[in-house]
N, C-alpha and C positions, 0 to 999 in steps of 0.2 A: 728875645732882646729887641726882637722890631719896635716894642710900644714906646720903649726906651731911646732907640735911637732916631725914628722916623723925623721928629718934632727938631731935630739939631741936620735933617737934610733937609728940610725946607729949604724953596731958593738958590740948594747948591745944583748944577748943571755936570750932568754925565749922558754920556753917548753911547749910544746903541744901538743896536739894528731889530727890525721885528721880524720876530723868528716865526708866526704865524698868527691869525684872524678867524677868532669865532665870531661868530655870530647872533646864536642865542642861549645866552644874553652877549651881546656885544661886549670880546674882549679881548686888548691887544695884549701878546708874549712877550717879549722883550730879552735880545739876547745882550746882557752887557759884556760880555766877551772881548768885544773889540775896544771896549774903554784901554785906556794906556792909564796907569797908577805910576807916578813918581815913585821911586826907594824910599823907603822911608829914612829920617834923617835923625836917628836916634844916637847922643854920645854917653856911654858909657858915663856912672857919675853922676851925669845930671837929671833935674826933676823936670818930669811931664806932668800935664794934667789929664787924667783919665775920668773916663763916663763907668760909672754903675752900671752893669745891666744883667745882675745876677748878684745873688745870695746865699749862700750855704753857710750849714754848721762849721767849717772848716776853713771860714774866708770870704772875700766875696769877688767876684770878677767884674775888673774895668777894660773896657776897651781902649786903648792909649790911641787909637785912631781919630779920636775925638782932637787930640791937642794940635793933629795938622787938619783937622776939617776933612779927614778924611779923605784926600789928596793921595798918600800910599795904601789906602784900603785900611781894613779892617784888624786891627792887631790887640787881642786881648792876651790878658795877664792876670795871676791870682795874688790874690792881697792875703795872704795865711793871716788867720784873727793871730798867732802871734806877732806879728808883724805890727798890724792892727794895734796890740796892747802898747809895742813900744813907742807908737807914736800917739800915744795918748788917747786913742778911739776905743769906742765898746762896738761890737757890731751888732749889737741889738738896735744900735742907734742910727744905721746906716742903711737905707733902700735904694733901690735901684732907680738910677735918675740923680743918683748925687754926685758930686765931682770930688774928686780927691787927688791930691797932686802927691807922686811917688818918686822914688830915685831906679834908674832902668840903669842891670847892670849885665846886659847880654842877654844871648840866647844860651841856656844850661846843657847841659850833656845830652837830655832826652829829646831837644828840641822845643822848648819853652821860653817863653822870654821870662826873665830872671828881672824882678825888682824887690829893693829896698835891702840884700842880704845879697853879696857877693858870693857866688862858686867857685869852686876850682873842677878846674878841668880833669879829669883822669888821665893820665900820662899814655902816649901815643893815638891821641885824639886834638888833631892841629884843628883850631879855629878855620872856620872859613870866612873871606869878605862879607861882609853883610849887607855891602853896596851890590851887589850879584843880585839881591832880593828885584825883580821889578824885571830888571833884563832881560832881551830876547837875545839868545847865544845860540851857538851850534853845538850839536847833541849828534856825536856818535854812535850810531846801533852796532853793538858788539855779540853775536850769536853763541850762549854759553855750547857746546857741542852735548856736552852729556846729559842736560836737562832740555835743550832744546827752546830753552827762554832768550829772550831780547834782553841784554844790557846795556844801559844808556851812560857814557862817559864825556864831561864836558873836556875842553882846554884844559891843559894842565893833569890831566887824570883824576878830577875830580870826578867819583861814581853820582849818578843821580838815580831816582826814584820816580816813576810815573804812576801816583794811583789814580785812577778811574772812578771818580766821586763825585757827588752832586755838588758837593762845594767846591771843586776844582775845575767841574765843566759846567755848570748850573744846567743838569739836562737830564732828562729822564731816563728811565729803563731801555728804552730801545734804542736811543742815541749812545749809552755807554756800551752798550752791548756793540754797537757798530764802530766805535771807538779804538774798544778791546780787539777788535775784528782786523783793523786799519793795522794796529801797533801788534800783532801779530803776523801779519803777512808781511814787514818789513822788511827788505832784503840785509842780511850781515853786510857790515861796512860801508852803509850810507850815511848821510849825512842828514841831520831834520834840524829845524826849529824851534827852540822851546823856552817858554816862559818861565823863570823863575819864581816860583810862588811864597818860596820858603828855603830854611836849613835847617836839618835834621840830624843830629846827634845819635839816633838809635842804630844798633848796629852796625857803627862806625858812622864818622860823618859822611853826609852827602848832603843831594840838594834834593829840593822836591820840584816835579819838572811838570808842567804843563805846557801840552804838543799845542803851536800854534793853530788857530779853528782854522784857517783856511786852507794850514797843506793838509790836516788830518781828513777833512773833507772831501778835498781834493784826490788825496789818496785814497779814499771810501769809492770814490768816482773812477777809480783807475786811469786818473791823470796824476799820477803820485811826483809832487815837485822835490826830488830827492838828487840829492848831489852824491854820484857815487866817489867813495873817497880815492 
């Protein structure tokens, strides 16, 4: 998707820190980590204009992060070639780089953003905010006893989910590794920091949670900035 979106960030300004310097050939890292993303400001009903930047038999995927200049990040969606058909398009006719303006009606059960076809929700699956997207909140570590795993619970008992991914941390192998390392030695019923990245409808709903970089660091450092509860 980069060829596609590179040309529509021209000009725009984000902040970051350099995470380190080669040399040869000279080349700076760049951690965007500390960028802050507004929520995104999507209302149900209404049409976006989305960026092209993918193609399948099956549809083709826009990113609707196009229609705020990318301001809340990055949020793609799939156009089902039925969908497609109803609104008069072939998708032979459609590449990647073309703009298409769609109707956004949620995030769907599995955790997908939902356009041009409304869902219903499965009964005993409450919606969550979708203004929560963006937010840094307090995230409860909950020690299960019998498995011995860390569960993370926001305000209100909502559960959340930390995975450890390159697209949640933009970091390599050994930095996840030390990540996993951090949010395992957690002591039960402290308190952490965490970025909301997303909401996820799988296996009931919750949130998708990314540990702020400085305490998880911090904590890697064994100066863990942890409020016990």
């Amino acid at each position: 998707s980069w060829k596609v979106v590179f040309a529509h960030l021209l000009d725009k300004r984000f902040f970051c820190k350099i995470d380190r310097i080669e040399h040869d050939p000279p080349r700076l890292f760049l951690d965007p980590s500390v960028h802050r993303l507004l929520p995104p400001a999507f209302e149900e009903g209404e049409e976006y204009e989305g960026l092209v930047v993918n193609c399948a038999d099956y549809g083709v995927f826009l990113d609707l992060g196009y229609h705020f200049g990318w301001r809340s990040g990055s949020h793609v969606a799939l156009f089902h070639v039925s969908a497609l058909k109803k609104r008069g398009l072939e998708l032979h006719t459609i590449k990647p780089g073309d703009l298409l303006r769609v109707t956004y009606f949620g995030i769907n059960p599995e955790g997908y953003i939902q356009i041009e076809t409304p869902f219903e929700m499965p009964p005993g699956r409450p919606l969550i905010d979708e203004s929560l997207v963006g937010q840094v909140i307090a995230v409860q570590v909950l020690r299960d006893e019998a498995s011995g795993k860390n569960n993370f619970v926001a305000e209100g008992g909502i559960e959340g989910r930390m995975p450890v991914t390159k697209h949640q941390y933009h970091a390599g192998p050994s930095m996840k590794k030390a990540i996993r390392e951090a949010l395992r030695q957690l002591p039960d019923g402290c308190t952490i920091r965490c970025e909301v990245t997303g909401i996820s409808y799988k296996r009931g709903s919750g949130l998708l949670l990314r540990w702020v970089a400085s305490d998880w660091m911090a904590a890697g450092q064994n100066q863990a900035p942890l409020n016990p509860d």
